[in-house]
mmCIF file as Biopython writes it, N, C-alpha, C and O atoms, coordinates in Angstrom:
data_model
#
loop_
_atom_site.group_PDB
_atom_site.id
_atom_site.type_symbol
_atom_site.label_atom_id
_atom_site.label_alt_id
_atom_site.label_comp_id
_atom_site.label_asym_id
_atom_site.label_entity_id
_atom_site.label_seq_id
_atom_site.pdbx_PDB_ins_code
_atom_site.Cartn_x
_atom_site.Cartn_y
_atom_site.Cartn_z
_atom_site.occupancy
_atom_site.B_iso_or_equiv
_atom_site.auth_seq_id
_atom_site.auth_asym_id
_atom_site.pdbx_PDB_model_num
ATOM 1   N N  . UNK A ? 1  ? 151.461 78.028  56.404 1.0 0.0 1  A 1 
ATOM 2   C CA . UNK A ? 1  ? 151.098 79.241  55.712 1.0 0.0 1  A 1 
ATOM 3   C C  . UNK A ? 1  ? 152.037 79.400  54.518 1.0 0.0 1  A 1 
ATOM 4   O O  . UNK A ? 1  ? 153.260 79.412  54.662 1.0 0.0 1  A 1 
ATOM 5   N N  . UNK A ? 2  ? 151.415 79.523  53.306 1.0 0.0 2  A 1 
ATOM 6   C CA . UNK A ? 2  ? 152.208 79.963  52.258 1.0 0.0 2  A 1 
ATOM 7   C C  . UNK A ? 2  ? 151.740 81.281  51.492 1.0 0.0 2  A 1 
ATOM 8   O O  . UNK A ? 2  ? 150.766 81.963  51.810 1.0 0.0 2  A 1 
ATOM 9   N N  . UNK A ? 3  ? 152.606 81.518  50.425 1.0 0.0 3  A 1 
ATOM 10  C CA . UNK A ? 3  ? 152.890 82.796  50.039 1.0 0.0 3  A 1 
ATOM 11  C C  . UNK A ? 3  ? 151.732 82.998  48.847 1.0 0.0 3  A 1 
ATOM 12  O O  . UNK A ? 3  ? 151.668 84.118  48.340 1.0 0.0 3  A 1 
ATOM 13  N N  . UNK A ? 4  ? 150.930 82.088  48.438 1.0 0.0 4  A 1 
ATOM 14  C CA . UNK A ? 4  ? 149.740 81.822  47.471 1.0 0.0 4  A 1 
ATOM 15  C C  . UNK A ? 4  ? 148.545 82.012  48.459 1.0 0.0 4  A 1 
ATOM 16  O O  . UNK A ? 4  ? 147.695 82.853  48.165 1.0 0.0 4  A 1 
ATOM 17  N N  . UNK A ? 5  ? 148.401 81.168  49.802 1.0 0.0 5  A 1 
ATOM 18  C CA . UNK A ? 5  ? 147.083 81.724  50.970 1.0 0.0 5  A 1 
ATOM 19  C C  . UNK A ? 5  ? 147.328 82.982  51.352 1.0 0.0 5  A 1 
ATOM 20  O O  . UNK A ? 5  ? 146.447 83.764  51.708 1.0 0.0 5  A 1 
ATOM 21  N N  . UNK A ? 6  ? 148.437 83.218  51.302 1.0 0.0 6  A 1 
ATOM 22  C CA . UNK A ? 6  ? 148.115 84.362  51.878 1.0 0.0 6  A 1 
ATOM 23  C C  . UNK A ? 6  ? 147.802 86.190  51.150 1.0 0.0 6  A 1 
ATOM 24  O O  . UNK A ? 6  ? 147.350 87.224  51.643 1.0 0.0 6  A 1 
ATOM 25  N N  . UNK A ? 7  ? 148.371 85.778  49.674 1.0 0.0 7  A 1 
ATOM 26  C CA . UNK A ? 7  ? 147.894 86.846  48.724 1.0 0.0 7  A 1 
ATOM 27  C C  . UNK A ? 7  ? 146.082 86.468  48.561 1.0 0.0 7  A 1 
ATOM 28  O O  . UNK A ? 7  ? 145.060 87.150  48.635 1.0 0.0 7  A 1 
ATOM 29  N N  . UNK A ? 8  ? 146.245 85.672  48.422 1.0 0.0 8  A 1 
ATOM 30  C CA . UNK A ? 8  ? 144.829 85.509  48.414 1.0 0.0 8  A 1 
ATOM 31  C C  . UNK A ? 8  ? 143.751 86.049  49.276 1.0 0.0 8  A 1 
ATOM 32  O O  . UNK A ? 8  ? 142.747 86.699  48.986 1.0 0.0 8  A 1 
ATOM 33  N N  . UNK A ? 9  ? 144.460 85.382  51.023 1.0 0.0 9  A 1 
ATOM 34  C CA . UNK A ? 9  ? 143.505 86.209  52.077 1.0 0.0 9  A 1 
ATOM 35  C C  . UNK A ? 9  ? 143.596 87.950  51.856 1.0 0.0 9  A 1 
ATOM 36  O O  . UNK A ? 9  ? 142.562 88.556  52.138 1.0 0.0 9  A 1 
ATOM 37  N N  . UNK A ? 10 ? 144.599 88.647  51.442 1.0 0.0 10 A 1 
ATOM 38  C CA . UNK A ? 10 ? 145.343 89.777  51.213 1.0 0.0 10 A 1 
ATOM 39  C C  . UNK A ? 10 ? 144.113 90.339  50.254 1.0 0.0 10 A 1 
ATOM 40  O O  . UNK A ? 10 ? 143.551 91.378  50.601 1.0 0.0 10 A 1 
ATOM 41  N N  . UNK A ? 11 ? 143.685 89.635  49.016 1.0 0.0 11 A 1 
ATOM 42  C CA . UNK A ? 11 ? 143.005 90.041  48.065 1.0 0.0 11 A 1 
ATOM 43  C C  . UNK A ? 11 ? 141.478 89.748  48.561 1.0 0.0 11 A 1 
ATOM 44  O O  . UNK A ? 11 ? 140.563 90.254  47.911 1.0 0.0 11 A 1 
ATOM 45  N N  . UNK A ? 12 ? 141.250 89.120  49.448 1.0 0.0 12 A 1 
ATOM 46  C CA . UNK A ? 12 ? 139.981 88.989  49.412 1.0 0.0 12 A 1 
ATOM 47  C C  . UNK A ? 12 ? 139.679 90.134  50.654 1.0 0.0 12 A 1 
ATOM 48  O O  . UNK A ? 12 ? 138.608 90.739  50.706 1.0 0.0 12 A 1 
ATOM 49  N N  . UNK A ? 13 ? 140.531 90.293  51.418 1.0 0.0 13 A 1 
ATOM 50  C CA . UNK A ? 13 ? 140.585 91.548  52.743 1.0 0.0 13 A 1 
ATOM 51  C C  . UNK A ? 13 ? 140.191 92.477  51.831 1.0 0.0 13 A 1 
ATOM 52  O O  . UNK A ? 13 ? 139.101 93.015  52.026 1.0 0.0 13 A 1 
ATOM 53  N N  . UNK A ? 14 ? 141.076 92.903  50.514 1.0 0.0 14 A 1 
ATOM 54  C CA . UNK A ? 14 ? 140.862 93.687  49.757 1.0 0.0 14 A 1 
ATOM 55  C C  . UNK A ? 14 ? 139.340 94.262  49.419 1.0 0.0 14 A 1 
ATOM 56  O O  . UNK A ? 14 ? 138.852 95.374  49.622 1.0 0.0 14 A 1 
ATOM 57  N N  . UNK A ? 15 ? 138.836 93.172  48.878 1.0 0.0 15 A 1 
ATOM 58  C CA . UNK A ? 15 ? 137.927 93.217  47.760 1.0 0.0 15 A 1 
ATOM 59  C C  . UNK A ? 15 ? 136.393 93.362  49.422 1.0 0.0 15 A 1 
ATOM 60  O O  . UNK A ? 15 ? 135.298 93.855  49.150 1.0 0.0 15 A 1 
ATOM 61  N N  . UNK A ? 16 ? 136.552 93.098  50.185 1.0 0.0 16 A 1 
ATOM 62  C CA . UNK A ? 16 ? 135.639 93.263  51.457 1.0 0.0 16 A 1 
ATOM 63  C C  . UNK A ? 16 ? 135.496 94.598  51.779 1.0 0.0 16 A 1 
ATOM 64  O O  . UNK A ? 16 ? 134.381 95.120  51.758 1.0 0.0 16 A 1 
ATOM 65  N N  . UNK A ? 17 ? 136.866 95.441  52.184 1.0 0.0 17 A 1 
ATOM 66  C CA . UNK A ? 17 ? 136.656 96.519  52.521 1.0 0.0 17 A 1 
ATOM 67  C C  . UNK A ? 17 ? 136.703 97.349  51.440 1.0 0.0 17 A 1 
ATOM 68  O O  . UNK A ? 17 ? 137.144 98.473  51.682 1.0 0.0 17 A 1 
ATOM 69  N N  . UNK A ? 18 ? 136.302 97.070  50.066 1.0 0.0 18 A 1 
ATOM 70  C CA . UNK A ? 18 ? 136.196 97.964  48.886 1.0 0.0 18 A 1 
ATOM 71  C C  . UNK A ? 18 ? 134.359 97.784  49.026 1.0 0.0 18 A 1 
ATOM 72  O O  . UNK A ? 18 ? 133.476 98.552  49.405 1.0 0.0 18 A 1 
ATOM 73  N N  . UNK A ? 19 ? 134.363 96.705  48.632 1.0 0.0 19 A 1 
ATOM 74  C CA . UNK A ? 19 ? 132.445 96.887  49.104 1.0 0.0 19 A 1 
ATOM 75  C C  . UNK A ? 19 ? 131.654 97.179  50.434 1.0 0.0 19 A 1 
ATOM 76  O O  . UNK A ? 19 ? 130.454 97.434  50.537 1.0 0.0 19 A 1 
ATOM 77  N N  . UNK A ? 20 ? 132.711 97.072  51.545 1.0 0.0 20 A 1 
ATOM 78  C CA . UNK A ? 20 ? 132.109 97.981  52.940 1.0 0.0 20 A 1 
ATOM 79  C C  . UNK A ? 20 ? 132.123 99.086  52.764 1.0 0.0 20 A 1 
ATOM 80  O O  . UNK A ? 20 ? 131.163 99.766  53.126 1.0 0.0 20 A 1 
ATOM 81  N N  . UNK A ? 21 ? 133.490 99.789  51.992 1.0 0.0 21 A 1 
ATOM 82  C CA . UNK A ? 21 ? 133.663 101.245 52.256 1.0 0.0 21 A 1 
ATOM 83  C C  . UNK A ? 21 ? 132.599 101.819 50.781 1.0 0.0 21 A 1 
ATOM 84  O O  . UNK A ? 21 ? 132.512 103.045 50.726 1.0 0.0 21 A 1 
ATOM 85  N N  . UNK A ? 22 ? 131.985 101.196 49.877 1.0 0.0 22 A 1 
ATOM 86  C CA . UNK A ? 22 ? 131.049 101.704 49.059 1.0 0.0 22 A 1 
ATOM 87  C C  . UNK A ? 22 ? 129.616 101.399 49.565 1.0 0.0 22 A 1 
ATOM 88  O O  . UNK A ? 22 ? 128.923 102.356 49.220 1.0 0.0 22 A 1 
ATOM 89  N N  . UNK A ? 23 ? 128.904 100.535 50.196 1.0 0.0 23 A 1 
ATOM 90  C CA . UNK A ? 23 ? 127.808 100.385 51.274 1.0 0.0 23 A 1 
ATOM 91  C C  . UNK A ? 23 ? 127.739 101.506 52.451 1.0 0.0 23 A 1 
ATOM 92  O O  . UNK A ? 23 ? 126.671 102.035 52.761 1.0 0.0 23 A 1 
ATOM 93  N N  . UNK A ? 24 ? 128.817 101.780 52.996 1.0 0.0 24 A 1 
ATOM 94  C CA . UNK A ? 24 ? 128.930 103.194 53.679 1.0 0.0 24 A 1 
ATOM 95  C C  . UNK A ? 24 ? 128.860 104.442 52.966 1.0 0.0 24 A 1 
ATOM 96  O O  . UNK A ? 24 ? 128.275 105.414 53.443 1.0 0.0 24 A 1 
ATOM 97  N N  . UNK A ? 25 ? 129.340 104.456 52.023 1.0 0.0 25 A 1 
ATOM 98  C CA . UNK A ? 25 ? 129.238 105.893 51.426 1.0 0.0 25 A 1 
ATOM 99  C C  . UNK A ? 25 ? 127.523 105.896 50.928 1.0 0.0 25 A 1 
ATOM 100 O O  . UNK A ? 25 ? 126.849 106.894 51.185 1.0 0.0 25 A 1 
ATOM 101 N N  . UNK A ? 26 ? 127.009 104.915 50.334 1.0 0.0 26 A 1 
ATOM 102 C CA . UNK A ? 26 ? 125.793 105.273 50.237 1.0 0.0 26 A 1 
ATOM 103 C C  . UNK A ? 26 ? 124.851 105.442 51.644 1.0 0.0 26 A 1 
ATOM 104 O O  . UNK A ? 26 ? 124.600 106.587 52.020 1.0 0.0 26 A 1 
ATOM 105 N N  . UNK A ? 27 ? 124.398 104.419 52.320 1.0 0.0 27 A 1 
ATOM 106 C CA . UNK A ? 27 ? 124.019 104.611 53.658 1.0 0.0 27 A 1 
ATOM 107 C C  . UNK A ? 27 ? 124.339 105.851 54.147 1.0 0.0 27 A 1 
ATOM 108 O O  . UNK A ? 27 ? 123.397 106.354 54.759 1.0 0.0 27 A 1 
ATOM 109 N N  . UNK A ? 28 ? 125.604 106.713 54.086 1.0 0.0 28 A 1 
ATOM 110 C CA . UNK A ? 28 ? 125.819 108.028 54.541 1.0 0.0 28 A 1 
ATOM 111 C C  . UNK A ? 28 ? 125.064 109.397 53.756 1.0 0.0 28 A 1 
ATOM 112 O O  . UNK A ? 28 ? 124.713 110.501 54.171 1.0 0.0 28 A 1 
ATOM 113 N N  . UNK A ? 29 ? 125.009 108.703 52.375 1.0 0.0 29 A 1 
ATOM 114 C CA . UNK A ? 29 ? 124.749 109.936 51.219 1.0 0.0 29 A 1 
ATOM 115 C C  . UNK A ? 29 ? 122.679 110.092 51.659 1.0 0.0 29 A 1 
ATOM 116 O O  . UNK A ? 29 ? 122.005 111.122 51.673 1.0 0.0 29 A 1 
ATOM 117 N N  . UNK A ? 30 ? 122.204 108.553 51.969 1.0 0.0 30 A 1 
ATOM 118 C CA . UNK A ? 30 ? 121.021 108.243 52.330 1.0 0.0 30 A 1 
ATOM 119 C C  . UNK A ? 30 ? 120.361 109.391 53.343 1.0 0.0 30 A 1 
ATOM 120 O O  . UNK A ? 30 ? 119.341 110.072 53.233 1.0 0.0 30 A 1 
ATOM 121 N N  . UNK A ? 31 ? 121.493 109.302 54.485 1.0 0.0 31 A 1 
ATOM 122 C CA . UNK A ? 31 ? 120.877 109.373 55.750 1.0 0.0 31 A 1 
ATOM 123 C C  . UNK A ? 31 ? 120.859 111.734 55.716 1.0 0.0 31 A 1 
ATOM 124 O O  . UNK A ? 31 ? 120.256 112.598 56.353 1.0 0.0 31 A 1 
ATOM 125 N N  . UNK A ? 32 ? 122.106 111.727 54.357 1.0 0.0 32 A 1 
ATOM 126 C CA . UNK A ? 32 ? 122.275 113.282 54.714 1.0 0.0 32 A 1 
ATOM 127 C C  . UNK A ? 32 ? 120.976 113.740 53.841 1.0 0.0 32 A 1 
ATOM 128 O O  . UNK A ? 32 ? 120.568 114.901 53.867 1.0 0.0 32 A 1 
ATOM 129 N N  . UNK A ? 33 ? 120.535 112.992 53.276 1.0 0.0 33 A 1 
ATOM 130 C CA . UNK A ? 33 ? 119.097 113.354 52.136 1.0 0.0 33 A 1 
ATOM 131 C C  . UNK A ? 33 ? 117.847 113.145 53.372 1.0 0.0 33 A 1 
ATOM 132 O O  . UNK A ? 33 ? 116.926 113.145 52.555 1.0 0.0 33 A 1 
ATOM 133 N N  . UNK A ? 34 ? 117.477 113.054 54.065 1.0 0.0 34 A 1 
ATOM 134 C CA . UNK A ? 34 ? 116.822 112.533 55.186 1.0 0.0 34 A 1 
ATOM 135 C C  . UNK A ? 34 ? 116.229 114.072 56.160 1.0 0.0 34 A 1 
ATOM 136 O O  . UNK A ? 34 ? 116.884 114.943 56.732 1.0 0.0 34 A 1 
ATOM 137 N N  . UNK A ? 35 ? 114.905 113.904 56.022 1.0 0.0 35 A 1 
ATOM 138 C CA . UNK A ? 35 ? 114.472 115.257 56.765 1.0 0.0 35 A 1 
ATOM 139 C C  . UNK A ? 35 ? 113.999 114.879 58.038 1.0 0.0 35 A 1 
ATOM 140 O O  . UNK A ? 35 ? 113.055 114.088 58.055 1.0 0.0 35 A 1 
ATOM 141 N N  . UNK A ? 36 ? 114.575 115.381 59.372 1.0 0.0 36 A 1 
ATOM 142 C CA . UNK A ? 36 ? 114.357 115.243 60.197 1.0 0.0 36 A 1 
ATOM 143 C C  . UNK A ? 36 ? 112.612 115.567 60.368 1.0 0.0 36 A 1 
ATOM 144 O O  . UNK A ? 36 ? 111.971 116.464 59.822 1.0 0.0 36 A 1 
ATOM 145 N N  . UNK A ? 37 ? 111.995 114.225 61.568 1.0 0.0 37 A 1 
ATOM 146 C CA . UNK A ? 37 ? 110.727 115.069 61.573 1.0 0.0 37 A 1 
ATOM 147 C C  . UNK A ? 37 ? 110.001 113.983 60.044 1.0 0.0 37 A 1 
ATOM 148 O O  . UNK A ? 37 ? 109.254 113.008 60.125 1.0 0.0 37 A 1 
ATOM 149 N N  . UNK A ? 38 ? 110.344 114.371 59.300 1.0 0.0 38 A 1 
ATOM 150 C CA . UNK A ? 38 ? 109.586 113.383 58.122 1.0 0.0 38 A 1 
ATOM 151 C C  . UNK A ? 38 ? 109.552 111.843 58.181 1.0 0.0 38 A 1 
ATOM 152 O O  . UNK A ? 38 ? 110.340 111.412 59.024 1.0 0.0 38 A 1 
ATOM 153 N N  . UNK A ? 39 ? 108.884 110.926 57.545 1.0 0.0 39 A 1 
ATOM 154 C CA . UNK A ? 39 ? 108.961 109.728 57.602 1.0 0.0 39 A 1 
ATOM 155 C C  . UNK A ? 39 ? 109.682 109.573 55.853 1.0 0.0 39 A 1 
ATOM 156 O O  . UNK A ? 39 ? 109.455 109.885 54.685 1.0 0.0 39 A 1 
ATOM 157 N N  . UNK A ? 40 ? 110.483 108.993 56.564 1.0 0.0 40 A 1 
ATOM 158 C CA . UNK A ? 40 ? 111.644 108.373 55.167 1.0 0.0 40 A 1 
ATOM 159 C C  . UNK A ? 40 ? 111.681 107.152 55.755 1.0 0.0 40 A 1 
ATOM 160 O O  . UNK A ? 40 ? 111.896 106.669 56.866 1.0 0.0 40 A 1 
ATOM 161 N N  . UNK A ? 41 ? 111.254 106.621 54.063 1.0 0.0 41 A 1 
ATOM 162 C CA . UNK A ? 41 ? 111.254 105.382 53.147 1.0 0.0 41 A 1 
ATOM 163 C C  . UNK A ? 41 ? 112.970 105.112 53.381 1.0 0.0 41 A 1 
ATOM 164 O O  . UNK A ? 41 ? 113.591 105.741 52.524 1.0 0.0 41 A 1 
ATOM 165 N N  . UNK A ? 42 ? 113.815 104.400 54.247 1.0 0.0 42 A 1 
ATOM 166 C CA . UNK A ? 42 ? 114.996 103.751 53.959 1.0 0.0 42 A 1 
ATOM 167 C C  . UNK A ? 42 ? 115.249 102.314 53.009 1.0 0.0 42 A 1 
ATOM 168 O O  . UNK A ? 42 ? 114.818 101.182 53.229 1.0 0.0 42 A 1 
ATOM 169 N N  . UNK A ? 43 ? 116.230 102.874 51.722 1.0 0.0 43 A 1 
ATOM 170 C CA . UNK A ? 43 ? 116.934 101.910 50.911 1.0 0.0 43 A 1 
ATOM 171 C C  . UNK A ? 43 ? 117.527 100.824 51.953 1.0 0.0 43 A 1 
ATOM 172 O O  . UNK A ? 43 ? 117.996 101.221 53.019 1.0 0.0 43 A 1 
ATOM 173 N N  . UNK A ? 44 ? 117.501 99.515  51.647 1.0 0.0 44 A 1 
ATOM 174 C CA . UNK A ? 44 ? 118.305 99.143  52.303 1.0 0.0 44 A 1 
ATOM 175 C C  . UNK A ? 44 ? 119.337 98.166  51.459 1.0 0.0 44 A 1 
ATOM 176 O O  . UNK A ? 44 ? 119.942 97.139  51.764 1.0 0.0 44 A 1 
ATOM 177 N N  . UNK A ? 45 ? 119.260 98.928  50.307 1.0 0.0 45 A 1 
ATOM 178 C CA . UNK A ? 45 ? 120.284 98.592  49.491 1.0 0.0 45 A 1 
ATOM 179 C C  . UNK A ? 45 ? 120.771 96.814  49.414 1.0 0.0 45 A 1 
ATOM 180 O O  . UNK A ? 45 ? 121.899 96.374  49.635 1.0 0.0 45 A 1 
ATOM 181 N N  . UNK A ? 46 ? 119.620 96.080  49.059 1.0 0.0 46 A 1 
ATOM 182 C CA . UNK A ? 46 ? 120.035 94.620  48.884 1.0 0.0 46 A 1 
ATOM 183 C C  . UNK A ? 46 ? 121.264 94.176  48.285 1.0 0.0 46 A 1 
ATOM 184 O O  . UNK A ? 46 ? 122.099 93.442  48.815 1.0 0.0 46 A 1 
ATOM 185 N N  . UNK A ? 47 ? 121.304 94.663  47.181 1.0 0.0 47 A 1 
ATOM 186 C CA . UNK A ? 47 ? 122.066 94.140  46.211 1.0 0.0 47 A 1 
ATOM 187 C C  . UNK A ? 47 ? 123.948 94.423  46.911 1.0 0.0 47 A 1 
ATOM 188 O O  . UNK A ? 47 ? 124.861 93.628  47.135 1.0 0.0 47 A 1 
ATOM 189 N N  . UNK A ? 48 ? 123.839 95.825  47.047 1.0 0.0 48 A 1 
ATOM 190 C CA . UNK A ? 48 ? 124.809 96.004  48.078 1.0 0.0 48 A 1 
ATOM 191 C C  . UNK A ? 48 ? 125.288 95.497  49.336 1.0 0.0 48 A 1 
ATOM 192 O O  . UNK A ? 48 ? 126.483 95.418  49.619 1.0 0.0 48 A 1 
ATOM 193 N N  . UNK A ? 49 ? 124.102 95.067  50.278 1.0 0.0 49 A 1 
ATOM 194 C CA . UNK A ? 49 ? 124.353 94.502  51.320 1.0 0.0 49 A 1 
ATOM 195 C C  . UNK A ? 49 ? 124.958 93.031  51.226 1.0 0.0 49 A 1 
ATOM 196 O O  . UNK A ? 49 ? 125.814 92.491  51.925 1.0 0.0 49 A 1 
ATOM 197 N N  . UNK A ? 50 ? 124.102 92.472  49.935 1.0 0.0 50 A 1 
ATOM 198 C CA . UNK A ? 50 ? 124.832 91.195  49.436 1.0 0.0 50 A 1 
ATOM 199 C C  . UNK A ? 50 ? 126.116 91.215  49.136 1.0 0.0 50 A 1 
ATOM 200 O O  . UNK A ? 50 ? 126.797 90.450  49.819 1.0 0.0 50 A 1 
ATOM 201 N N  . UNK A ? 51 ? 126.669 91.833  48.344 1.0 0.0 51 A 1 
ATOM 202 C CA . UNK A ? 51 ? 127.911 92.070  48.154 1.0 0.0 51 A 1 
ATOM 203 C C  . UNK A ? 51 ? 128.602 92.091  49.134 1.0 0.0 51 A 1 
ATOM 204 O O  . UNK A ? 51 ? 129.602 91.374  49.180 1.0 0.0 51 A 1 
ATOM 205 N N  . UNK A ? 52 ? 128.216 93.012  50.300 1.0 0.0 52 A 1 
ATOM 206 C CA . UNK A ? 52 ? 129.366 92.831  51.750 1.0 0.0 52 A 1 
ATOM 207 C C  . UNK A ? 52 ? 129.142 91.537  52.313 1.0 0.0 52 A 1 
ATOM 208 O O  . UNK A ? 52 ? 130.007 91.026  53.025 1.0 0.0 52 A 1 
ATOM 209 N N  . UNK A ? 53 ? 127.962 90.903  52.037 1.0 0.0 53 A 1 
ATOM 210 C CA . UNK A ? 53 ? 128.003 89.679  52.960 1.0 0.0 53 A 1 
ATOM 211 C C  . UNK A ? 53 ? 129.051 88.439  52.135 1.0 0.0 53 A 1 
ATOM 212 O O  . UNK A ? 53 ? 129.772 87.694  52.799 1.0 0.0 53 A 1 
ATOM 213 N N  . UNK A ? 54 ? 129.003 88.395  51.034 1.0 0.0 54 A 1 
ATOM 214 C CA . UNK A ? 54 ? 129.471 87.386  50.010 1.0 0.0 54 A 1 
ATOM 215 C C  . UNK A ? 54 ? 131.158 87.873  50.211 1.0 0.0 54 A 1 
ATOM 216 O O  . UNK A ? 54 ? 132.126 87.126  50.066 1.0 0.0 54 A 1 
ATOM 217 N N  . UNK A ? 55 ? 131.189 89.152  50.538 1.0 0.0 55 A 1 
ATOM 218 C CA . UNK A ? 55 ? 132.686 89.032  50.242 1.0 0.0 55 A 1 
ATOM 219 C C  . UNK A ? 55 ? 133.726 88.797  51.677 1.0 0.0 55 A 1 
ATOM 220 O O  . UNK A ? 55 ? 134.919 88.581  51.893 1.0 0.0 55 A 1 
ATOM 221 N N  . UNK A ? 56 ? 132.342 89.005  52.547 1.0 0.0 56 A 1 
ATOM 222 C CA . UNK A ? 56 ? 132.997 88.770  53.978 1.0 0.0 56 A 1 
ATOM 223 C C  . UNK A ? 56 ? 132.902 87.310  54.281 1.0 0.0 56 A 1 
ATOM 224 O O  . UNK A ? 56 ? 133.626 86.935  55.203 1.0 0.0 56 A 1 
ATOM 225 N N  . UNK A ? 57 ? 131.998 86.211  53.572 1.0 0.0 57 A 1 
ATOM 226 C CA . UNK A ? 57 ? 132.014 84.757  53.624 1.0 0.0 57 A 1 
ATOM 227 C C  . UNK A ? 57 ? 133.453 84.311  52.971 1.0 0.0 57 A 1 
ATOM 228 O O  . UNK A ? 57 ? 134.182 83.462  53.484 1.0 0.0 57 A 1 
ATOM 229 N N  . UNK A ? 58 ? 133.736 84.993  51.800 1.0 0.0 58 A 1 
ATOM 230 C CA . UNK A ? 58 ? 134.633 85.085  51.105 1.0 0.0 58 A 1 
ATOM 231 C C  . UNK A ? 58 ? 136.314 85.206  51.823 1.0 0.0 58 A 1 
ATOM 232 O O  . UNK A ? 58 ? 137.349 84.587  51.575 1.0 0.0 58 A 1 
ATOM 233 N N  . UNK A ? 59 ? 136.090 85.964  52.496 1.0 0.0 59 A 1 
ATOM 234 C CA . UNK A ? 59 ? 137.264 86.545  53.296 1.0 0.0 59 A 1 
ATOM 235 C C  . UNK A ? 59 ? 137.438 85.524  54.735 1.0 0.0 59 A 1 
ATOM 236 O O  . UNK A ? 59 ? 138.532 85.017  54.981 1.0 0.0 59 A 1 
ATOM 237 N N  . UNK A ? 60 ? 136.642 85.372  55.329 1.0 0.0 60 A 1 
ATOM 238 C CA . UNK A ? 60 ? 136.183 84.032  56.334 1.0 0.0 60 A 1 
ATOM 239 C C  . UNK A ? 60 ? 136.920 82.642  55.825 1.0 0.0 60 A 1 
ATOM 240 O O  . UNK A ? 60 ? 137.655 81.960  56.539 1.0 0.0 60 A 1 
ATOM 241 N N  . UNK A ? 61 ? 136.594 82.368  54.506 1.0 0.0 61 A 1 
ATOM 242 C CA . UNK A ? 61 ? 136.781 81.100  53.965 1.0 0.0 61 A 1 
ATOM 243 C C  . UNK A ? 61 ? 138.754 81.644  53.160 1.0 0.0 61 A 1 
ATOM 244 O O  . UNK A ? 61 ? 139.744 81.083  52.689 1.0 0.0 61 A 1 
ATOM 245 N N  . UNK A ? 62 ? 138.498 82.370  53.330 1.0 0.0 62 A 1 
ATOM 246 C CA . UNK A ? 62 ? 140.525 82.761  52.604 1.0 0.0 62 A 1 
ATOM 247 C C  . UNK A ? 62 ? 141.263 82.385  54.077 1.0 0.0 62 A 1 
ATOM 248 O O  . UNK A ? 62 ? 142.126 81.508  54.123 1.0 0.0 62 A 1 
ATOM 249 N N  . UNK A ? 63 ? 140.941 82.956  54.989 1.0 0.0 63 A 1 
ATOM 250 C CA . UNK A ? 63 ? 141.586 83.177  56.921 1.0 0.0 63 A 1 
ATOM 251 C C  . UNK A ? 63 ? 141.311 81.866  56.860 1.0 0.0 63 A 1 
ATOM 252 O O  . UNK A ? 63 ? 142.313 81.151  56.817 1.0 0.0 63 A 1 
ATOM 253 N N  . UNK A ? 64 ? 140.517 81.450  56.846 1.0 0.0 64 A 1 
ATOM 254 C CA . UNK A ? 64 ? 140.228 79.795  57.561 1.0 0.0 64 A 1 
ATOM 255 C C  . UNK A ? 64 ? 141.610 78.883  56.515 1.0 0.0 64 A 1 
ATOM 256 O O  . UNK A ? 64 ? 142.466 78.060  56.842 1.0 0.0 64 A 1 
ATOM 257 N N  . UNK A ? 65 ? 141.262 79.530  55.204 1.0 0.0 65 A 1 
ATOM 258 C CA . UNK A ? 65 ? 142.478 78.534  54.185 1.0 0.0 65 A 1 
ATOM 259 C C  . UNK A ? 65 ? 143.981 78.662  54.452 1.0 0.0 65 A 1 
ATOM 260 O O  . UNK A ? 65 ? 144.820 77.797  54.204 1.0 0.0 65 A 1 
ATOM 261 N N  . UNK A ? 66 ? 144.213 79.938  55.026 1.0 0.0 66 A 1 
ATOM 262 C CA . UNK A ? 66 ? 145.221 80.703  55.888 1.0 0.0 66 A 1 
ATOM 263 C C  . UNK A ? 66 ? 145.890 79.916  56.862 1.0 0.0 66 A 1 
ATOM 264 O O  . UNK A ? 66 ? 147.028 79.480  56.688 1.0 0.0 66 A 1 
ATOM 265 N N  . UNK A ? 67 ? 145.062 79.683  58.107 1.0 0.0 67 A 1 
ATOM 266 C CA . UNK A ? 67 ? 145.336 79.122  59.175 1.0 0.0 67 A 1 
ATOM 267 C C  . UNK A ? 67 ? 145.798 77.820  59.222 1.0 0.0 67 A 1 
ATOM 268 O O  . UNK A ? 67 ? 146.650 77.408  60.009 1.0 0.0 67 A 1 
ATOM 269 N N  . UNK A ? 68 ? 145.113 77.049  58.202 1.0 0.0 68 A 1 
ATOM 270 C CA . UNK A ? 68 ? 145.317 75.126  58.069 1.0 0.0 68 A 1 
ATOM 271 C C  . UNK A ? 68 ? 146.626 74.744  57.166 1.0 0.0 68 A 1 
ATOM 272 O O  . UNK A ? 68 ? 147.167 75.144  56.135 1.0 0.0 68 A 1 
ATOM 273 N N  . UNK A ? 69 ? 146.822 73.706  58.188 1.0 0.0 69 A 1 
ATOM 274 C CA . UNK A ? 69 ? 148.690 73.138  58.105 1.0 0.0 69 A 1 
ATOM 275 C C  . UNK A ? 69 ? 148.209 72.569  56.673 1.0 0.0 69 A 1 
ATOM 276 O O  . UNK A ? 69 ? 147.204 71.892  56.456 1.0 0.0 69 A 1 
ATOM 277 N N  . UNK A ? 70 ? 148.943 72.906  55.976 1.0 0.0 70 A 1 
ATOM 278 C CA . UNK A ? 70 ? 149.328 71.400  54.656 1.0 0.0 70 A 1 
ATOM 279 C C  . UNK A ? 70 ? 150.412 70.408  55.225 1.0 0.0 70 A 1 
ATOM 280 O O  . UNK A ? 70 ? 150.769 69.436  54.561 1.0 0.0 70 A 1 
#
C-alpha cells in the first residue's frame, strides 16, 4: 500500500458518495411531490443512476488497486 493508492481510493470514495448523496436527494425531492392514492409516473433518473454506478466501478477498481502488493 502506498501513499498515491491510497489518495486515490480516498478520492474516488469521495467522488461516489458525492453522486449517491445527490441521487438521494432527488429520489427524496421525487417521492415528497408524490400523491398518495394517485398513479405517479417515477423518474428513474438514468443519467444519475449511471453516475453512481460508474463511480462505484470506479471506487471497486481504486480498493482492488489498494489491496495488491507491488
Amino acid at each position: 500500500m502506498n501513499e498515491k493508492k491510497l489518495k486515490a481510493a480516498i478520492s474516488e470514495a469521495e467522488r461516489f458518495l458525492s453522486r449517491a448523496k445527490e441521487l438521494g436527494k432527488l429520489l427524496s425531492e421525487q417521492e415528497k411531490k408524490r400523491i398518495p392514492g394517485e398513479i405517479f409516473y417515477r423518474d428513474h433518473f438514468p443519467k444519475e443512476c449511471g453516475s453512481v454506478r460508474r463511480a462505484s466501478m470506479d471506487l471497486t477498481r481504486a480498493l482492488s488497486d489498494l489491496r495488491r502488493y507491488d
